[in-house]
C-alpha positions as CSV (number, residue, x, y, z in Angstrom):
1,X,122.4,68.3,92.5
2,X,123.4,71.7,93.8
3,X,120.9,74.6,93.2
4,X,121.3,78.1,93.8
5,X,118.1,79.8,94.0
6,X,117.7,83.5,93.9
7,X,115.2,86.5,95.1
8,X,113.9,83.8,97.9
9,X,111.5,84.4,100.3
10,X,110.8,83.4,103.8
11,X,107.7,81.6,101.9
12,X,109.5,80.7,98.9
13,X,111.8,78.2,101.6
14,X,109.2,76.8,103.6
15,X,107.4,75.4,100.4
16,X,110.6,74.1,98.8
17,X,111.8,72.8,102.5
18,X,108.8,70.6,102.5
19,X,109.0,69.7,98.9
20,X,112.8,68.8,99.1
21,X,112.5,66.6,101.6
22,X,111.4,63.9,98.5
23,X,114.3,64.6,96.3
24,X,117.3,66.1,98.9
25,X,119.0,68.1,96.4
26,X,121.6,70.8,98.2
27,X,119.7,73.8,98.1
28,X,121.0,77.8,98.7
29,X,118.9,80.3,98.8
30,X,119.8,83.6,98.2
31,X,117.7,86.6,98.6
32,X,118.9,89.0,95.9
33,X,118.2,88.3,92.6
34,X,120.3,87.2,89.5
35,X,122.2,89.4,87.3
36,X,125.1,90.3,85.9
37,X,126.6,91.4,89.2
38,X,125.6,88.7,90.7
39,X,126.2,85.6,88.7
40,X,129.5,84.7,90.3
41,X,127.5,83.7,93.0
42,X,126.2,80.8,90.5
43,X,129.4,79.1,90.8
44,X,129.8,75.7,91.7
45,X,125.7,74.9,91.4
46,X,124.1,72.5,88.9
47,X,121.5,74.8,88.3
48,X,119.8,77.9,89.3
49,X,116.1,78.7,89.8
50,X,115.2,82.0,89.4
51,X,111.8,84.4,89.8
52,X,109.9,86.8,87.3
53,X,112.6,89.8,88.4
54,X,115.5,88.0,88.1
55,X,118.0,89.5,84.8
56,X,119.1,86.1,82.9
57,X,120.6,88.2,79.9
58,X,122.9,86.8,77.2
59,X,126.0,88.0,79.6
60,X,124.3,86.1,82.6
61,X,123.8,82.7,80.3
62,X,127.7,83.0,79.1
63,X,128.5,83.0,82.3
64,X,126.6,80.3,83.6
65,X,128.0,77.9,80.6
66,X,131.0,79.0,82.1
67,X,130.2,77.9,85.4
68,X,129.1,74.5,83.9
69,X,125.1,75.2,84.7
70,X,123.0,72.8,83.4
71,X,119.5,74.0,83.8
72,X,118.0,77.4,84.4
73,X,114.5,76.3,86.5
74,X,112.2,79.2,86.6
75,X,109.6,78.9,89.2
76,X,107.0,81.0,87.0
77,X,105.1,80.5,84.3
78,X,106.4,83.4,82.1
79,X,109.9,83.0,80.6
80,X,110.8,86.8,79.1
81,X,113.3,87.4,81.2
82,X,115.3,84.7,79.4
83,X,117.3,85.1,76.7
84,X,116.5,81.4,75.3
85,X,118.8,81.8,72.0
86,X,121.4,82.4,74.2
87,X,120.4,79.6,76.5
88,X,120.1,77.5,73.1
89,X,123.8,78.6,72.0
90,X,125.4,77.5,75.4
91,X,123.2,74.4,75.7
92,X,121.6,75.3,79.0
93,X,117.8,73.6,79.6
94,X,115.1,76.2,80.5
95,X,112.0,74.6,82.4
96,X,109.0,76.6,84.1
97,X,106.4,76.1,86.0
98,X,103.6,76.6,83.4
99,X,100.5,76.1,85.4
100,X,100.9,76.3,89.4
101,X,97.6,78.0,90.6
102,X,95.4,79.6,87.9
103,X,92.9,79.7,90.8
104,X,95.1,82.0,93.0
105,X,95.7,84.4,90.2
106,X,92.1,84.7,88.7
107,X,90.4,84.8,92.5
108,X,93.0,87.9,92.9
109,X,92.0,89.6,89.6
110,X,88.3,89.2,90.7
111,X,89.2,90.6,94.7
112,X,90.7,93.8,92.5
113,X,87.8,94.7,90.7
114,X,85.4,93.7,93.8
115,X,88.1,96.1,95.7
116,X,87.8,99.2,93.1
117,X,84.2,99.0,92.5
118,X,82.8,99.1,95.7
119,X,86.0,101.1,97.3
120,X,87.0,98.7,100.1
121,X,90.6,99.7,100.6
122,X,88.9,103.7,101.1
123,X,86.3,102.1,103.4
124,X,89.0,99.6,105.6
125,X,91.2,102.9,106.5
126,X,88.4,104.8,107.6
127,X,87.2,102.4,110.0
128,X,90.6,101.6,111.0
129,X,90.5,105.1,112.4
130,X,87.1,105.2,113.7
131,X,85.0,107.2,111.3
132,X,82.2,105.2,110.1
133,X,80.7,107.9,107.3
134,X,79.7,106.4,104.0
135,X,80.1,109.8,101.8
136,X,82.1,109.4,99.2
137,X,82.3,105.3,99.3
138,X,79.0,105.3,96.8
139,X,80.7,102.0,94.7
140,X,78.9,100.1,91.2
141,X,77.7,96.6,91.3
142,X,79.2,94.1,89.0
143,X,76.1,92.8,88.0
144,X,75.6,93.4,84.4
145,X,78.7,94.9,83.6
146,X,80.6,94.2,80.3
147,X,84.0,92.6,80.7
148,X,86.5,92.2,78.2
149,X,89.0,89.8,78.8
150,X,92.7,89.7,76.9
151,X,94.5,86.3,77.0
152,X,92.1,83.3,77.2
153,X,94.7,80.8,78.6
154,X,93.8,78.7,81.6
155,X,93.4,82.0,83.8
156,X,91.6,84.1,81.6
157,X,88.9,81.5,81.1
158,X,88.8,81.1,84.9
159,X,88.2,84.9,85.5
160,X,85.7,84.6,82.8
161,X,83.5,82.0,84.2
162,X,83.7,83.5,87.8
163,X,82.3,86.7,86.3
164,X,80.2,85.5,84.0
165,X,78.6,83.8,87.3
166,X,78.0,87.2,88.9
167,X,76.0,88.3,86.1
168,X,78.6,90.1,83.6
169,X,78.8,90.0,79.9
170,X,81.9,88.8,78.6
171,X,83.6,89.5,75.7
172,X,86.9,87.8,74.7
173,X,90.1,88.6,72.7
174,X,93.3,86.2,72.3
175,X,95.2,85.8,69.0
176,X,94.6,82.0,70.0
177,X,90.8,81.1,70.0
178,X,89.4,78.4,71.7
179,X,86.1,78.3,69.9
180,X,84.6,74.5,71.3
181,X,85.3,76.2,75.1
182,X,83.9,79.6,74.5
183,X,80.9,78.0,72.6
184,X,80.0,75.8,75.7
185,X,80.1,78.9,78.1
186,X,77.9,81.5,75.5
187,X,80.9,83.6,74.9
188,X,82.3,85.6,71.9
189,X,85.8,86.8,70.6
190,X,86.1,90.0,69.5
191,X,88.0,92.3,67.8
192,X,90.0,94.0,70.1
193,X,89.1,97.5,69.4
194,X,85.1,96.8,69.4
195,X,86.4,95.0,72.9
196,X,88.1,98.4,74.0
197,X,85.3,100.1,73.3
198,X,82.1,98.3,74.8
199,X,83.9,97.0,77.9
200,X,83.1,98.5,81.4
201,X,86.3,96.5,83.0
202,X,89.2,95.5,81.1
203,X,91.2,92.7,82.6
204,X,95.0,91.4,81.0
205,X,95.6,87.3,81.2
206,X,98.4,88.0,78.1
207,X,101.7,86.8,78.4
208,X,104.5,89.5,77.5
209,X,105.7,89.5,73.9
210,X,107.0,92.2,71.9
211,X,103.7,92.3,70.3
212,X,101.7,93.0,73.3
213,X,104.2,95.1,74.9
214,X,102.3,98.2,75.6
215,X,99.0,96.9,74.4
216,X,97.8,99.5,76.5
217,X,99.2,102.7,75.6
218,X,97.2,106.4,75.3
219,X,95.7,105.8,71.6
220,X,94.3,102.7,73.3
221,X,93.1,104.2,76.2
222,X,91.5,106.8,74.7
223,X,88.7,103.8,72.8
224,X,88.1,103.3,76.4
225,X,84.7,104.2,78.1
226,X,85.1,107.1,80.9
227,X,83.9,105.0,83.5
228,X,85.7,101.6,82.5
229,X,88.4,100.3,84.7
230,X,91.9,98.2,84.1
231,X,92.9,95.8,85.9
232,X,96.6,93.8,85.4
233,X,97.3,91.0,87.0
234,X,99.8,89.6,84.4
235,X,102.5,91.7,83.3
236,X,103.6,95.1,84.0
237,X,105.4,96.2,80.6
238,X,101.7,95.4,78.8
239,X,100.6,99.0,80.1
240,X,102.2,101.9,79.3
241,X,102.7,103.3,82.7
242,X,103.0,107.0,81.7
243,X,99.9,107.1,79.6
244,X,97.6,105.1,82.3
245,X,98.7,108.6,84.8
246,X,98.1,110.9,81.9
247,X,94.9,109.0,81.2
248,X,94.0,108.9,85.0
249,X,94.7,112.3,85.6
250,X,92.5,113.5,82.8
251,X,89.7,111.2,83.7
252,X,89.7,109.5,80.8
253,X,89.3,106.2,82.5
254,X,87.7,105.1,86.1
255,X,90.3,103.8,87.8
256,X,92.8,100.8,87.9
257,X,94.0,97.7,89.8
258,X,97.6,96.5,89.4
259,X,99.7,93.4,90.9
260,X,102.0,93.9,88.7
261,X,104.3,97.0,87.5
262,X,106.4,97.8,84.4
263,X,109.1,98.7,86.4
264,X,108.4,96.5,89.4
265,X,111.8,94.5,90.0
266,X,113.3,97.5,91.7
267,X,110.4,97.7,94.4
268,X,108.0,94.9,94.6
269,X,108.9,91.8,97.3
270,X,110.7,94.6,99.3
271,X,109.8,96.7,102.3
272,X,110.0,100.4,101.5
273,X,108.1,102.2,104.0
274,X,110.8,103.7,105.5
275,X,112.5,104.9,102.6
276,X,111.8,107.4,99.8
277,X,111.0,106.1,96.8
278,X,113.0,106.9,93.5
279,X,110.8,106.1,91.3
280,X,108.8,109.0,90.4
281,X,106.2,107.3,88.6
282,X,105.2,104.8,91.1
283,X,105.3,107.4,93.3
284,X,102.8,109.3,91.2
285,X,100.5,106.1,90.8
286,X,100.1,105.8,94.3
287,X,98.7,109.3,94.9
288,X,95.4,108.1,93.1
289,X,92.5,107.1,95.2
290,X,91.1,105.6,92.2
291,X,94.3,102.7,91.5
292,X,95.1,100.3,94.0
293,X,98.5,98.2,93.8
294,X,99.1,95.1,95.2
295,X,102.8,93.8,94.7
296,X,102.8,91.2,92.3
297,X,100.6,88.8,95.1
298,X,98.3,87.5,93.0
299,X,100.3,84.1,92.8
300,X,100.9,84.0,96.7
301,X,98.6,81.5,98.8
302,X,99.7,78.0,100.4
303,X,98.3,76.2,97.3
304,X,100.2,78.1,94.7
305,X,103.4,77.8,96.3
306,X,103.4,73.8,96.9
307,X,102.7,73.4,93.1
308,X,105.5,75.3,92.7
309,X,108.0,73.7,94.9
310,X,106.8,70.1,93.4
311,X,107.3,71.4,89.7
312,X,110.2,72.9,90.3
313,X,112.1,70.1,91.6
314,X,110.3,67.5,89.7
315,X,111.9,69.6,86.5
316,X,115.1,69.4,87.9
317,X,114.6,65.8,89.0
318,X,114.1,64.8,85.6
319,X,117.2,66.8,84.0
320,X,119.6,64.7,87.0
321,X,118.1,61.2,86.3
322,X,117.7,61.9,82.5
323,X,114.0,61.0,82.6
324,X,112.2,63.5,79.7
325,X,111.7,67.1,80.8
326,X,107.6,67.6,81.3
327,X,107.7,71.3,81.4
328,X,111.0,72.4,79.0
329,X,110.6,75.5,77.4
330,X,114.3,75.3,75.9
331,X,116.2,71.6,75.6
332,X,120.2,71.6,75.7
């Protein structure tokens, strides 16, 4: 099979290299990502894998029926930037990658709040340039904070257990309860407003749906303690961006630790340090020496990305030797 694979990375084609060498499907790689300007480039492929940023719109999925695509492969676990009842209309198969490293992502969420607490990123550049002072780096220990964790899927139970190992209390919200696991570990679920308001830190593990879209907005923020941070290592659009600087600048919260960005797919993956950026309120974010951002890394270590490359083309393997699909989120 031919697969066209877009927003590619240097590390995105050593792991698939590696990986391919199994199957030897004709791979391109392009580094921009998949739109509506860009679709044309999807012609004469079998299928197309595509990244969280990637645009695969009802236009985009009309063309690639055109194009005779078979299978979208996205090399994530979320699917929201499909539109699957257009993919179901032209008979296109949409596969993911539902679980490649729930490690990697929950060890990140934990290095954030280890980072904000005890102001490491502050500390780092001050050494950096000699100065060795320790005013103003006075941090909080996680022992005994509260946590409240939103989305109990296989990474939010992992951050759970980490922290509930360094001493926190955790409380738990999900539409979804997995009573038998929580039981076994002496956690609780919550209501998510008695969650908001006891939590020191607030950590996201939801996917993005229209329902939690904005979870996070100002009247939601404002059941939050003063000194409580956020931390996001899921998806951008579940914070309201505006309302976290409005909150922020009137101290309404601690601080806050993203790797992720609500409008991230013009920025993130790309170097911008010699340009200006256009985006006023990421700009603004990154004035506060209370938020740190890392972009969209929380995924990104040499374990992560084989799992990737082996369930990525062990999805499309199955579609060309017409074996059933493991991970199908939509079947032609």
């Amino acid at each position: 099979m031919k697969i066209a694979f877009y927003d590619t990375h240097k590390y995105d084609r050593k792991a698939f290299d590696e990986i391919n060498k199994k199957y030897n499907f004709e791979i391109t790689y392009f580094d921009f990502m998949l739109n509506e300007n860009t679709c044309l480039t999807a012609k004469g492929f079998d299928a197309v894998c595509v990244f969280v940023n990637d645009v695969v719109n009802k236009t985009v999925i009309e063309k690639l029926k055109e194009y005779n695509i078979q299978m979208i492969a996205l090399r994530c676990a979320g699917f929201n930037n499909i539109d699957l009842d257009s993919a179901n209309r032209n008979g296109i198969t949409v596969v993911r990658v539902p679980s490649y490293s729930p490690h990697a992502i929950a060890e990140h969420t934990i290095g954030l709040i280890l980072s904000l607490l005890r102001k490491l990123p502050q500390a780092y550049v001050r050494t950096r340039g000699a100065n060795f002072s320790l005013e103003g780096l006075v941090g909080q220990e996680l022992y005994n904070k509260t946590v409240g964790i939103i989305g109990i899927g296989k990474i939010g139970k992992l951050v759970a257990e980490i922290l509930s190992s360094f001493g926190c209390k955790i409380m738990l919200y999900d539409i979804y309860q997995d009573y038998k696991w929580a039981e076994s570990n002496n956690f609780m679920y919550y209501p998510l407003p008695e969650l908001l308001q006891s939590s020191d830190i607030i950590t996201l593990h939801c996917p993005l749906t229209e329902s939690t879209k904005h979870l996070i907005n100002f009247g939601s923020i404002n059941l939050l303690k003063r000194n409580c941070i956020l931390i996001n290592t899921s998806r951008g659009a579940l914070i309201e961006t505006t309302s976290l600087i409005k909150a922020l600048k009137l101290k309404k919260i601690a601080g806050a630790a993203l790797d992720v960005y609500e409008e991230e797919s013009a920025f993130f993956f790309t170097d911008w340090s010699d340009e200006i950026l256009n985006d006023d309120t990421l700009a603004r974010l990154l004035t506060f020496p209370n938020v740190i951002i890392t972009s969209h890394q929380g995924f990104l270590t040499e374990e992560a990305l084989q799992e990737i490359a082996r369930t990525t083309l062990k999805n499309i393997s199955e579609l060309e030797n017409g074996d059933t699909i493991s991970n199908i989120v939509l079947t032609a």
